[in-house]
N, C-alpha and C positions, 0 to 999 in steps of 0.2 A: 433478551438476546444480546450478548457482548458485542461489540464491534472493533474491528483493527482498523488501520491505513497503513497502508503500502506509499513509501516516498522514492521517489526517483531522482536523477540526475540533473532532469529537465524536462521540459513540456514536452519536447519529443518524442524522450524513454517513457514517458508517461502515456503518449499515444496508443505508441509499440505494444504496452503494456495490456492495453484496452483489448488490443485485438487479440493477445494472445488469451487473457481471461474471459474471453466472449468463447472462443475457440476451447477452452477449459472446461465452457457450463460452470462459472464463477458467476454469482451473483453477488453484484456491485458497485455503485454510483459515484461519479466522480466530484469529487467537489473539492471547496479551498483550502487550502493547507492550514491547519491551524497556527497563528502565530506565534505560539510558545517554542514552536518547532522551527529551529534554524535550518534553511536549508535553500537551494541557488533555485529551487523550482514552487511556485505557487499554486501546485494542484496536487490532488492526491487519489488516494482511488481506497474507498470506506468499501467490508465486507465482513462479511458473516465471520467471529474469530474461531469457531471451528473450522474454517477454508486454510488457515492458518499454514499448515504445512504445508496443501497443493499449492497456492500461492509462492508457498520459497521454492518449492519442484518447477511452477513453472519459469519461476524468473530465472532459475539458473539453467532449466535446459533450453531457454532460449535466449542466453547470453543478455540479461536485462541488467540493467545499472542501477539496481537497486540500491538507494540510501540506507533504507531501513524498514522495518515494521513496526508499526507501537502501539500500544492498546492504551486505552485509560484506567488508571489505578485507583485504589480505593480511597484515593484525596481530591480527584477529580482532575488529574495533571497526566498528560501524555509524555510515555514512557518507552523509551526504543526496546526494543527486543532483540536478546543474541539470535 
C-alpha cells in the first residue's frame, strides 16, 4: 500500500486538519515531517494514496492551508504533488 502526507502551514492547520479527516472517515496517523521536506511546521498527517483526492476535497472545502501533498518516488525521496 503507497502512502502520501499532507503538510500544512503549521501545527495548528495540522490540528484542523485532523478533525476534519476524522469527520471525512480518512484513515491516518500523524507523525514527523520528514526532513528532506522544507517547510515552517513539524508534523504531518501519512494516508492511504488512494485517499489522495478526498483529502485535496476536503482541505479545500474547509479552507485548510495546505503546503502540499507528496508521496515517495521510485528513488526513495519525497516528492510534492500538483
Amino acid at each position: 500500500m503507497e502512502r502520501d502526507i499532507a503538510l500544512f502551514i503549521s501545527t495548528h492547520e495540522t490540528l484542523r486538519a485532523e478533525k476534519f479527516l476524522i469527520k471525512g472517515d480518512i484513515n491516518f496517523r500523524t507523525i514527523i515531517k520528514p526532513r528532506s521536506i522544507t517547510s515552517e511546521c513539524s508534523m504531518a498527517l501519512e494516508f492511504d494514496s488512494n485517499d489522495r483526492e478526498k483529502v485535496r476535497g476536503i482541505c479545500k472545502d474547509n479552507n485548510l492551508k495546505l503546503s502540499g501533498i507528496f508521496s515517495f518516488d521510485e528513488n526513495g525521496i519525497w516528492k510534492k504533488l500538483e
